[in-house]
mmCIF file of the N, C-alpha and C atoms, coordinates in Angstrom:
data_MODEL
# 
_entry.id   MODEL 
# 
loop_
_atom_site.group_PDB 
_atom_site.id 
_atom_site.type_symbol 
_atom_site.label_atom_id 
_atom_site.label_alt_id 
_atom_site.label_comp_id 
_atom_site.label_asym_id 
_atom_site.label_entity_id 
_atom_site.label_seq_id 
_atom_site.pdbx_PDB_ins_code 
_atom_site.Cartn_x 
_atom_site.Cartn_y 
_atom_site.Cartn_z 
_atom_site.occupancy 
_atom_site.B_iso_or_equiv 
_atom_site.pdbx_formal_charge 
_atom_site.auth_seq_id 
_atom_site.auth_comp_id 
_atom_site.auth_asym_id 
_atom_site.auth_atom_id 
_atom_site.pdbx_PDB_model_num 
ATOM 1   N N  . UNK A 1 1  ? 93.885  92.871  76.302  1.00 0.00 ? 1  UNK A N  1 
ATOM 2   C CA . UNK A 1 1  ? 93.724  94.186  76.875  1.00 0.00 ? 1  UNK A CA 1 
ATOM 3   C C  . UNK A 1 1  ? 94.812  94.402  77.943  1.00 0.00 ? 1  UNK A C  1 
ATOM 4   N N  . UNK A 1 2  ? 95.676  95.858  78.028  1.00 0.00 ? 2  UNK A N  1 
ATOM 5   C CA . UNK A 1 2  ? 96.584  96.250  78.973  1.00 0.00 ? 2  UNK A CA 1 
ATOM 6   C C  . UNK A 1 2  ? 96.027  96.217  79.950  1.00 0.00 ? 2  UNK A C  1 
ATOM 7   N N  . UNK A 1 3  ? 96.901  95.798  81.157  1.00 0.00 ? 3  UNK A N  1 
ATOM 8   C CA . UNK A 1 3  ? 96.438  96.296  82.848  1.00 0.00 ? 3  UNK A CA 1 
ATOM 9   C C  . UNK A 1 3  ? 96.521  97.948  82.734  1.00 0.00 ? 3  UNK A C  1 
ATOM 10  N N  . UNK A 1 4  ? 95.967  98.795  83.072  1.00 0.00 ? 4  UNK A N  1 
ATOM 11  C CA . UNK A 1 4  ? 96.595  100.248 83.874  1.00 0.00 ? 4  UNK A CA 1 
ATOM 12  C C  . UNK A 1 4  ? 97.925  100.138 84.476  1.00 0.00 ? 4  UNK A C  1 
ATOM 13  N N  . UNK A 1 5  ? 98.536  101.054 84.001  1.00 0.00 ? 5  UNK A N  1 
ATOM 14  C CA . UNK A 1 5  ? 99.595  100.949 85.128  1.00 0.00 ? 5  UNK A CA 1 
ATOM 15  C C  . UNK A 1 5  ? 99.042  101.577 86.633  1.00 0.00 ? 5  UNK A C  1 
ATOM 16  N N  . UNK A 1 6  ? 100.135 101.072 87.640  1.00 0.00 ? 6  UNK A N  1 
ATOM 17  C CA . UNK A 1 6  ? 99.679  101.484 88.884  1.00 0.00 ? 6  UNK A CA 1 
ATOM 18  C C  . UNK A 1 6  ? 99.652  102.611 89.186  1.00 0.00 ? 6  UNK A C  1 
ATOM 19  N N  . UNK A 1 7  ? 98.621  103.907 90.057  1.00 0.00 ? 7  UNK A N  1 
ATOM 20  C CA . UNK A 1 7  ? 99.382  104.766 90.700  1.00 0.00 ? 7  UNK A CA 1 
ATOM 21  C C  . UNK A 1 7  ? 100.723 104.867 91.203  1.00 0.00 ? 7  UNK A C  1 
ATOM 22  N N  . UNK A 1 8  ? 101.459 106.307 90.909  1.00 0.00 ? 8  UNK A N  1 
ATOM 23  C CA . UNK A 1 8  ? 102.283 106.259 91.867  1.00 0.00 ? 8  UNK A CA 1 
ATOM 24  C C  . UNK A 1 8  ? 101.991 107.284 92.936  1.00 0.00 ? 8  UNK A C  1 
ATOM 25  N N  . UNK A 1 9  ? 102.745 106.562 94.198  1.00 0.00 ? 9  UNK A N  1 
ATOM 26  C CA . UNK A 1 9  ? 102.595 107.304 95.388  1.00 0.00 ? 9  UNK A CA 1 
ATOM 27  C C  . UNK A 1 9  ? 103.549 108.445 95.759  1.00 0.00 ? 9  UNK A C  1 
ATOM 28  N N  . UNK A 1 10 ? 103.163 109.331 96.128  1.00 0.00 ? 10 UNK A N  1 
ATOM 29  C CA . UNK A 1 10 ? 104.198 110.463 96.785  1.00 0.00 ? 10 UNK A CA 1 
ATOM 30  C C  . UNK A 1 10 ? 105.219 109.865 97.730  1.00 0.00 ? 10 UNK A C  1 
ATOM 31  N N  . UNK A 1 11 ? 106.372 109.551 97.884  1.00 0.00 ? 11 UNK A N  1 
ATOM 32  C CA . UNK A 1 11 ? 107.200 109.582 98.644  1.00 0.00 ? 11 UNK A CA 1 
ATOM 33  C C  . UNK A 1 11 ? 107.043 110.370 99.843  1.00 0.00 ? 11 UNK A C  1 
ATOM 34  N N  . UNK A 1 12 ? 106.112 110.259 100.516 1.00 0.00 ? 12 UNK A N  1 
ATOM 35  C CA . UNK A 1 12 ? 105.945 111.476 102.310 1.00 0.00 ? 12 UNK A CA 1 
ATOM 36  C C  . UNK A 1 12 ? 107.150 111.634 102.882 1.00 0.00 ? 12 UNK A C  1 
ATOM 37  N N  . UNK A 1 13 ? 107.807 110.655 102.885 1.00 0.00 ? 13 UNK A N  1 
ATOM 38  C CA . UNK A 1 13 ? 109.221 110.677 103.745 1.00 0.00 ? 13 UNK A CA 1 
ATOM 39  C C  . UNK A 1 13 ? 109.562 112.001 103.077 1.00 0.00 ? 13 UNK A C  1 
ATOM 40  N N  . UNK A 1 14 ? 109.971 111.956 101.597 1.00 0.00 ? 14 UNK A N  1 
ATOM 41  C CA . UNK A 1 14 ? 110.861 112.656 101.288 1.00 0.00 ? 14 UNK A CA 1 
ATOM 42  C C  . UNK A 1 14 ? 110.190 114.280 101.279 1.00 0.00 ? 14 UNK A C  1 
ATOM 43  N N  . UNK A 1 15 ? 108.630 114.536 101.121 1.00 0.00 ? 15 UNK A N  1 
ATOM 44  C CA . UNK A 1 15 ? 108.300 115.580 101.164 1.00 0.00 ? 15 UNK A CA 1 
ATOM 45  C C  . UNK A 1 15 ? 107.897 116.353 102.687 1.00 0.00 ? 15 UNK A C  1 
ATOM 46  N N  . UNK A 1 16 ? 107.941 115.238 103.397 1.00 0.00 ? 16 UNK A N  1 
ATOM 47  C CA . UNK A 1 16 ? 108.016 115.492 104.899 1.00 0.00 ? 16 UNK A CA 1 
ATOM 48  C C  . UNK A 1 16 ? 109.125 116.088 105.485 1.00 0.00 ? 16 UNK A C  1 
ATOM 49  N N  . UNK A 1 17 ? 110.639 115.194 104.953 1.00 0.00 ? 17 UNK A N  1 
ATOM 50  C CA . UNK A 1 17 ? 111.781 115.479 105.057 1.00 0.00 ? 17 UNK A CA 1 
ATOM 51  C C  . UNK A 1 17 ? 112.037 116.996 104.890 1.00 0.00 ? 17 UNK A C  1 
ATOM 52  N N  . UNK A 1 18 ? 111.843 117.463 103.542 1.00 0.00 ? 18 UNK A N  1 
ATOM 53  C CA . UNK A 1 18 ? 112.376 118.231 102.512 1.00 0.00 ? 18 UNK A CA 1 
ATOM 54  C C  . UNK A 1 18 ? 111.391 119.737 103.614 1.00 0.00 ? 18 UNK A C  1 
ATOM 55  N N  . UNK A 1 19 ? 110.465 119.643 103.747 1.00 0.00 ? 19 UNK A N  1 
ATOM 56  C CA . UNK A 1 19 ? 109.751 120.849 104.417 1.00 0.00 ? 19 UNK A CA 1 
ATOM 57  C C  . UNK A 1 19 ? 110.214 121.063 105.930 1.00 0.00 ? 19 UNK A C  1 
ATOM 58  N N  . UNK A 1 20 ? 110.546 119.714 106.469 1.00 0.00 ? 20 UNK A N  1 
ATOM 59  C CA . UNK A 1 20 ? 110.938 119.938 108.253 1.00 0.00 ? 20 UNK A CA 1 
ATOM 60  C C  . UNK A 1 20 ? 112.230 120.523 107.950 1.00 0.00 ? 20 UNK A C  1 
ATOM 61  N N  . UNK A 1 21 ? 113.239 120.241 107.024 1.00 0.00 ? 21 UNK A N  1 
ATOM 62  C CA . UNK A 1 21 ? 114.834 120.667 106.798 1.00 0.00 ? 21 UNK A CA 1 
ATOM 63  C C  . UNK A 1 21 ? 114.442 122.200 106.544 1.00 0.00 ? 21 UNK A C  1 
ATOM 64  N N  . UNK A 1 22 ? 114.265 122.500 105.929 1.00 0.00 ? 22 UNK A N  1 
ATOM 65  C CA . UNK A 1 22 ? 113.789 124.016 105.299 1.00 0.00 ? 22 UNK A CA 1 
ATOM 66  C C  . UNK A 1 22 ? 112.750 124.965 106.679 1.00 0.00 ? 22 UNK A C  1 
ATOM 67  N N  . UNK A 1 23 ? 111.772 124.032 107.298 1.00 0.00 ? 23 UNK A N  1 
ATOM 68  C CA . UNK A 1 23 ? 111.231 124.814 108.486 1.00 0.00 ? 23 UNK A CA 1 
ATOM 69  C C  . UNK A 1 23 ? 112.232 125.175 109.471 1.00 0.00 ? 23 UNK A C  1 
ATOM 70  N N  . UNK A 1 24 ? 112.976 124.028 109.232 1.00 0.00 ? 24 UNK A N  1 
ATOM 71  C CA . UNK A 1 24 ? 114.399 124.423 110.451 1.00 0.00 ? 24 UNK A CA 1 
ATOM 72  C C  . UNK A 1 24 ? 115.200 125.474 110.372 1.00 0.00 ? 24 UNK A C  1 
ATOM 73  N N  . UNK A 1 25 ? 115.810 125.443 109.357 1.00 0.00 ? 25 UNK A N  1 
ATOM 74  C CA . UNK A 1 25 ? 116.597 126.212 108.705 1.00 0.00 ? 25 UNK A CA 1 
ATOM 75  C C  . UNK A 1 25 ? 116.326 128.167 108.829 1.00 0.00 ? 25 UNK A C  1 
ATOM 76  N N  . UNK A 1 26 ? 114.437 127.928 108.859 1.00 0.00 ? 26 UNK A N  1 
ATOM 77  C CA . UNK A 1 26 ? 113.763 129.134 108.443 1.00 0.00 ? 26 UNK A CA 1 
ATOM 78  C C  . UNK A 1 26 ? 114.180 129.565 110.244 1.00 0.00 ? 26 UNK A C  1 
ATOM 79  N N  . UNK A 1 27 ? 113.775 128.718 111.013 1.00 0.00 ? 27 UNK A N  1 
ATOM 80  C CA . UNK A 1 27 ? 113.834 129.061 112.275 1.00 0.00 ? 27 UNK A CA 1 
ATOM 81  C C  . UNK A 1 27 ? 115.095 129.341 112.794 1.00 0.00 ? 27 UNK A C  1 
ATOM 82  N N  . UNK A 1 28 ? 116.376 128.902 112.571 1.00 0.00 ? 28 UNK A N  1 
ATOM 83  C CA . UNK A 1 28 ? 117.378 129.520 112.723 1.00 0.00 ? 28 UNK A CA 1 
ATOM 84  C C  . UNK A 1 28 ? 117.473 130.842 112.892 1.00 0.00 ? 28 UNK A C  1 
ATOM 85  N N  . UNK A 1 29 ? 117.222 131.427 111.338 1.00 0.00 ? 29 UNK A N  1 
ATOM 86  C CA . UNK A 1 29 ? 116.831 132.284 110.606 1.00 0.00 ? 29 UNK A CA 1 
ATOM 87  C C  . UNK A 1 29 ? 116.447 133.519 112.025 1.00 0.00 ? 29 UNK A C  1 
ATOM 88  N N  . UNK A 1 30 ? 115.160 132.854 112.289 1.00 0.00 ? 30 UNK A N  1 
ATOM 89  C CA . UNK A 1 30 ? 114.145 134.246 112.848 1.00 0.00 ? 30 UNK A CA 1 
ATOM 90  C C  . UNK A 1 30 ? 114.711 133.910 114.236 1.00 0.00 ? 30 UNK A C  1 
ATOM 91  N N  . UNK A 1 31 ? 115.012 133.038 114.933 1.00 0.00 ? 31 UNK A N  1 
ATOM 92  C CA . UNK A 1 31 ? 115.909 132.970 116.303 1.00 0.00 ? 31 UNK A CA 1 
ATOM 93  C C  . UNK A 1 31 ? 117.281 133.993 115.916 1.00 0.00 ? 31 UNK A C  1 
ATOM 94  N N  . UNK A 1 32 ? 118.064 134.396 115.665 1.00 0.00 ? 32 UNK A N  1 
ATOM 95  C CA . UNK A 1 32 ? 119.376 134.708 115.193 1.00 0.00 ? 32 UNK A CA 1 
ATOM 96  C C  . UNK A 1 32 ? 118.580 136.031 114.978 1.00 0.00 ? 32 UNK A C  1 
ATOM 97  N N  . UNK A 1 33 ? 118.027 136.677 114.447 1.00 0.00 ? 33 UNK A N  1 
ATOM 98  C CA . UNK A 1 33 ? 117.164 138.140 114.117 1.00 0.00 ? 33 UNK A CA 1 
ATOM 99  C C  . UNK A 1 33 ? 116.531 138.830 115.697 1.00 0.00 ? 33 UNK A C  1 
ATOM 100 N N  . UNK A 1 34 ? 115.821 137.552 116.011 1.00 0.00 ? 34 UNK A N  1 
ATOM 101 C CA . UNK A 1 34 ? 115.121 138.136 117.367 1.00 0.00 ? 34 UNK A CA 1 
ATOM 102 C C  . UNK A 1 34 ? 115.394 138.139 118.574 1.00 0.00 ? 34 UNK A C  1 
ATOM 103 N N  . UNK A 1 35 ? 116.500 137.254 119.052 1.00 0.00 ? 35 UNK A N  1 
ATOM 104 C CA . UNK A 1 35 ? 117.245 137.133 120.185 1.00 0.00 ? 35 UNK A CA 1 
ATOM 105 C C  . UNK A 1 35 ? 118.250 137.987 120.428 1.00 0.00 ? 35 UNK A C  1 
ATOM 106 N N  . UNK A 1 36 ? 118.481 138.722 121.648 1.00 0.00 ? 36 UNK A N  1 
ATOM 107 C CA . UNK A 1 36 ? 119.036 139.950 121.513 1.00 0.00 ? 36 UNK A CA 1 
ATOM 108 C C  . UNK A 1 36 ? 120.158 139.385 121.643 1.00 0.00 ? 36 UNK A C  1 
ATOM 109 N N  . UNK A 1 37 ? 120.407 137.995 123.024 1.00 0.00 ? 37 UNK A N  1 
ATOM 110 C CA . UNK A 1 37 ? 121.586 137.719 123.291 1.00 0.00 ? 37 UNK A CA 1 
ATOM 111 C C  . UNK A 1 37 ? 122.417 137.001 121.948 1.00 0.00 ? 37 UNK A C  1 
ATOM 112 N N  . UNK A 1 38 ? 121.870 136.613 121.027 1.00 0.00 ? 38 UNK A N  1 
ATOM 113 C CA . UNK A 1 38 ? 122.867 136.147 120.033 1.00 0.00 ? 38 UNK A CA 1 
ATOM 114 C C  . UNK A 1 38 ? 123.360 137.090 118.926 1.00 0.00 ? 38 UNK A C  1 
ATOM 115 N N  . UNK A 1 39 ? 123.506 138.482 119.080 1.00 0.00 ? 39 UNK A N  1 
ATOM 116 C CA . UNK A 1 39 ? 124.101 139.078 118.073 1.00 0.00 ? 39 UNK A CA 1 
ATOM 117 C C  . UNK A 1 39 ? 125.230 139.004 117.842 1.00 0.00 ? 39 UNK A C  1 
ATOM 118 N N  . UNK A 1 40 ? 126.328 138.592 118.601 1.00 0.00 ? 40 UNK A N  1 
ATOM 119 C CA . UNK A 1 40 ? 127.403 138.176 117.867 1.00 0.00 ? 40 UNK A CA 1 
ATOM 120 C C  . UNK A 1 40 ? 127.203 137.153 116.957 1.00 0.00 ? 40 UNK A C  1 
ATOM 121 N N  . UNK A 1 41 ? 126.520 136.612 117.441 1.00 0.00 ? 41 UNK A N  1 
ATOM 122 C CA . UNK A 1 41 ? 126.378 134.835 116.555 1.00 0.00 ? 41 UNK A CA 1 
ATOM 123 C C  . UNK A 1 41 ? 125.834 135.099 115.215 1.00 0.00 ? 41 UNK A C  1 
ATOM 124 N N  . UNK A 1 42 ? 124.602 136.545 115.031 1.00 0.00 ? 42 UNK A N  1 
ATOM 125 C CA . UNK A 1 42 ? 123.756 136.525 114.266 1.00 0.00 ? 42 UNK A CA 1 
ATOM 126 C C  . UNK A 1 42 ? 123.928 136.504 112.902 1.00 0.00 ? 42 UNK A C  1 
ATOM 127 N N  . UNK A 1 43 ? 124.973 136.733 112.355 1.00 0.00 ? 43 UNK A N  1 
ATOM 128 C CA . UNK A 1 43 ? 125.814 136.342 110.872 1.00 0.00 ? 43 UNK A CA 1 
ATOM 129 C C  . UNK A 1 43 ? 126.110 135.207 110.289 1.00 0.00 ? 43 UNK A C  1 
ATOM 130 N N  . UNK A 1 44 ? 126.736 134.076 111.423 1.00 0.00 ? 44 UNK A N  1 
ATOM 131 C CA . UNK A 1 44 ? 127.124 133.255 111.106 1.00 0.00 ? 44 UNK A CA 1 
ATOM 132 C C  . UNK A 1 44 ? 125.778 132.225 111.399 1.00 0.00 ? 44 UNK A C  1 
ATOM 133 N N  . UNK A 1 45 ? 124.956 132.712 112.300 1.00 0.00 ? 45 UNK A N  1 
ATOM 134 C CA . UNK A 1 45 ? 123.526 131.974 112.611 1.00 0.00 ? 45 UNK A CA 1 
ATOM 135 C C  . UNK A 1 45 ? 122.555 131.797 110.999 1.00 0.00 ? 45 UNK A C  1 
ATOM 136 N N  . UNK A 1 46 ? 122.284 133.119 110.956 1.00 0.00 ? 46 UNK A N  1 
ATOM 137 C CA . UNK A 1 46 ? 122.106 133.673 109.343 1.00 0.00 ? 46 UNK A CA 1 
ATOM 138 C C  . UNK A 1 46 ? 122.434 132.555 108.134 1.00 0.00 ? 46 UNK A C  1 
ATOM 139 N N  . UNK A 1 47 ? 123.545 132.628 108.029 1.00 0.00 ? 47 UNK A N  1 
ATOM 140 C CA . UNK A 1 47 ? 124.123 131.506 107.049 1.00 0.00 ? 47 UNK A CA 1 
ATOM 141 C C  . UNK A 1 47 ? 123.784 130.246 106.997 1.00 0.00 ? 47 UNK A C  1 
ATOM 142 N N  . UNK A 1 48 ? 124.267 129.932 108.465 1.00 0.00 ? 48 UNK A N  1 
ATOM 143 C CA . UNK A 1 48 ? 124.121 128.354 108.809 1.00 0.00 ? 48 UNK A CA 1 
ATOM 144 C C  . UNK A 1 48 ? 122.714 128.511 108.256 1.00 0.00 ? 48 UNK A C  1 
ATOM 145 N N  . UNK A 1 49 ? 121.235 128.830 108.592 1.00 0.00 ? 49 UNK A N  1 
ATOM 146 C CA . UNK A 1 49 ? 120.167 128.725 108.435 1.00 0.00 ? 49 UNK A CA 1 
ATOM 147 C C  . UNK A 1 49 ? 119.812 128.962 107.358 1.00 0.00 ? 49 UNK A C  1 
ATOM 148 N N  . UNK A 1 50 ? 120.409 129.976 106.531 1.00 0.00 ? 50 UNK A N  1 
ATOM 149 C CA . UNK A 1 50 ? 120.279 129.872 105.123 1.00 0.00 ? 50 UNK A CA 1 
ATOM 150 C C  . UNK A 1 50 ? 120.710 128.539 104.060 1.00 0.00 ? 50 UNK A C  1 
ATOM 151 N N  . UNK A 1 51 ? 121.919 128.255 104.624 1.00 0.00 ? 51 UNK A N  1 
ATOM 152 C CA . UNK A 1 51 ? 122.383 126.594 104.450 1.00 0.00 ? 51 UNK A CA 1 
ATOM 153 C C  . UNK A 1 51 ? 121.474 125.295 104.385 1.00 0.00 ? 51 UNK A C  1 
ATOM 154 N N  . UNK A 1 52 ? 120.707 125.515 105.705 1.00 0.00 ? 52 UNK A N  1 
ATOM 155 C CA . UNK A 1 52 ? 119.922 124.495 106.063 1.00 0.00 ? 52 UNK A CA 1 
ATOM 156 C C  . UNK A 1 52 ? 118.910 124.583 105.023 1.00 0.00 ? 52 UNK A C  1 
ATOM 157 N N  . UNK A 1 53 ? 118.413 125.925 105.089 1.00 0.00 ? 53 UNK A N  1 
ATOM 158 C CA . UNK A 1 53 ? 116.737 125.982 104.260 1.00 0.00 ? 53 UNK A CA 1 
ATOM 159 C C  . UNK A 1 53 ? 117.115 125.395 102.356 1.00 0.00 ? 53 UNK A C  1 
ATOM 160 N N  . UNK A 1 54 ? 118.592 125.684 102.002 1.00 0.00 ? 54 UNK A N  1 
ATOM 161 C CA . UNK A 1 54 ? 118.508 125.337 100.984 1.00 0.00 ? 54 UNK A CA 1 
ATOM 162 C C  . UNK A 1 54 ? 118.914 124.077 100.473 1.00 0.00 ? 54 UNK A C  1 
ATOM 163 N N  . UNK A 1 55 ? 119.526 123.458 102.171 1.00 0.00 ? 55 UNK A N  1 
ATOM 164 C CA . UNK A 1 55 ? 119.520 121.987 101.872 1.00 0.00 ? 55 UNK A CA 1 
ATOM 165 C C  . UNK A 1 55 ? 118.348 121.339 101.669 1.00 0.00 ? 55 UNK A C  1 
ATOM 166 N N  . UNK A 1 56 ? 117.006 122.107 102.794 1.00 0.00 ? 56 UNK A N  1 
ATOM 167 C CA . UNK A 1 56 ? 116.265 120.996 102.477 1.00 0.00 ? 56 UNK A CA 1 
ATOM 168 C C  . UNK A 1 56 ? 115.357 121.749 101.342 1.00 0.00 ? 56 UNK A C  1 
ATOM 169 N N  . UNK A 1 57 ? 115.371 122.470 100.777 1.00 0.00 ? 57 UNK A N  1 
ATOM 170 C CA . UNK A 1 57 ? 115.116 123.372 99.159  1.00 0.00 ? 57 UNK A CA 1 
ATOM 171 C C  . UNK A 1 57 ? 115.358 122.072 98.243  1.00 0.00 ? 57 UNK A C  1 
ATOM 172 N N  . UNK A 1 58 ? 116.599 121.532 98.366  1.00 0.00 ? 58 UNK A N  1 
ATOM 173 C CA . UNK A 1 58 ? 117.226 120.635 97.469  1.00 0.00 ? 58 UNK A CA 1 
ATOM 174 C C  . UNK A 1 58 ? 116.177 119.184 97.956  1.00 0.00 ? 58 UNK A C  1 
ATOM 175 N N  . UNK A 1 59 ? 116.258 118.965 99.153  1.00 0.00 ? 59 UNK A N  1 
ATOM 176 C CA . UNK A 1 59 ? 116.066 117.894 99.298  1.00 0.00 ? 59 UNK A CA 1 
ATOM 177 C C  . UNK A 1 59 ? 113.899 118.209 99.028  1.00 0.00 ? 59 UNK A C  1 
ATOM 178 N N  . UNK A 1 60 ? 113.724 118.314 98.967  1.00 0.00 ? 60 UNK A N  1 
ATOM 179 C CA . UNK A 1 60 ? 112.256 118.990 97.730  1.00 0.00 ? 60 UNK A CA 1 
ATOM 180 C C  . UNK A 1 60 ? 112.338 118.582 96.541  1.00 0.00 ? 60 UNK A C  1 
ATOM 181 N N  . UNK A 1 61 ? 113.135 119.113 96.182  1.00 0.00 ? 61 UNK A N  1 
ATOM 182 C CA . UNK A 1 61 ? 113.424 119.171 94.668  1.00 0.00 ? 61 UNK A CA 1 
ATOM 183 C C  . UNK A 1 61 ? 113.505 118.129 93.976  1.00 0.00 ? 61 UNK A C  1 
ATOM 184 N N  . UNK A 1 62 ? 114.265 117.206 95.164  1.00 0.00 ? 62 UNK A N  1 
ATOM 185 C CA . UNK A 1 62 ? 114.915 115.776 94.360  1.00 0.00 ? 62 UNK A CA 1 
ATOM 186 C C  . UNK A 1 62 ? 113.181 114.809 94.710  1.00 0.00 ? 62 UNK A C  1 
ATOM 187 N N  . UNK A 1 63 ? 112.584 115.179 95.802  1.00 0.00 ? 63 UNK A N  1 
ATOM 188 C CA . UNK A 1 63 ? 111.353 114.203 96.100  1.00 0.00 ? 63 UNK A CA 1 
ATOM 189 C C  . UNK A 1 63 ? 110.324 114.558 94.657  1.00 0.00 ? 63 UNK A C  1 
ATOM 190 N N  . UNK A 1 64 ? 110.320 116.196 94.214  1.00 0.00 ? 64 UNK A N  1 
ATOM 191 C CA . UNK A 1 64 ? 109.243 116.110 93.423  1.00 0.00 ? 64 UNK A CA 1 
ATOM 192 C C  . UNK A 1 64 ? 109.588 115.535 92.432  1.00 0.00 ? 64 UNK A C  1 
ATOM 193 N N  . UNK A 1 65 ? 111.070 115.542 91.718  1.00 0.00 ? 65 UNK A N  1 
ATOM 194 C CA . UNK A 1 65 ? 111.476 114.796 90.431  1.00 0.00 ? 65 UNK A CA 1 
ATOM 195 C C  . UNK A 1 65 ? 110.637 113.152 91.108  1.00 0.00 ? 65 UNK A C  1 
ATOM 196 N N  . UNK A 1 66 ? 111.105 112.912 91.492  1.00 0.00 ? 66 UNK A N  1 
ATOM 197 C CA . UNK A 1 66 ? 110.752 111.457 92.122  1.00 0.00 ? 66 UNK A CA 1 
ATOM 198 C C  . UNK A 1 66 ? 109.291 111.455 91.685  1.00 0.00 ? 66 UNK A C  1 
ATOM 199 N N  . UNK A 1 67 ? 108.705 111.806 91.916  1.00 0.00 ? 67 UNK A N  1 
ATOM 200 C CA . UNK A 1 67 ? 106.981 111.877 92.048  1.00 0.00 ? 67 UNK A CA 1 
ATOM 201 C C  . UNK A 1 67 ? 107.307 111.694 90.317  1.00 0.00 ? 67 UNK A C  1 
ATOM 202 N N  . UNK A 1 68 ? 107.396 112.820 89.728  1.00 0.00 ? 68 UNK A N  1 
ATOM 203 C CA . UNK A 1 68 ? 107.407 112.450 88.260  1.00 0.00 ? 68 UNK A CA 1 
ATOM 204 C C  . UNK A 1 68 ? 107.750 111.257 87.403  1.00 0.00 ? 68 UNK A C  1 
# 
């Protein structure tokens, strides 16, 4: 008779990772929108934070393949 194979476990790091990169990113985001004093910045703030959220978008992506 076969053993079961083992559960596998979620990687937390990586889904921990993947949501704090992307919360960051989001917060850029709404700092750069709501702060009056950074409107010059607020374009290039914008981006950068859009950057971030889809780094850690990616870094998601690669934890759930993992899980699979």
């Amino acid at each position: 008779m076969s053993r079961p194979e083992p559960r596998q476990t979620i990687p937390r790091s990586g889904l921990f990772g993947g949501v704090a990169i992307t919360t960051f990113g989001t917060a850029i985001v709404v700092i750069a929108i709501l702060v009056p004093a950074a409107r010059e910045w607020m374009v290039p703030l914008i981006l950068l934070g859009l950057l971030v959220s889809m780094a850690g978008g990616l870094f998601l992506l690669r934890s759930k393949r993992a899980i699979k």
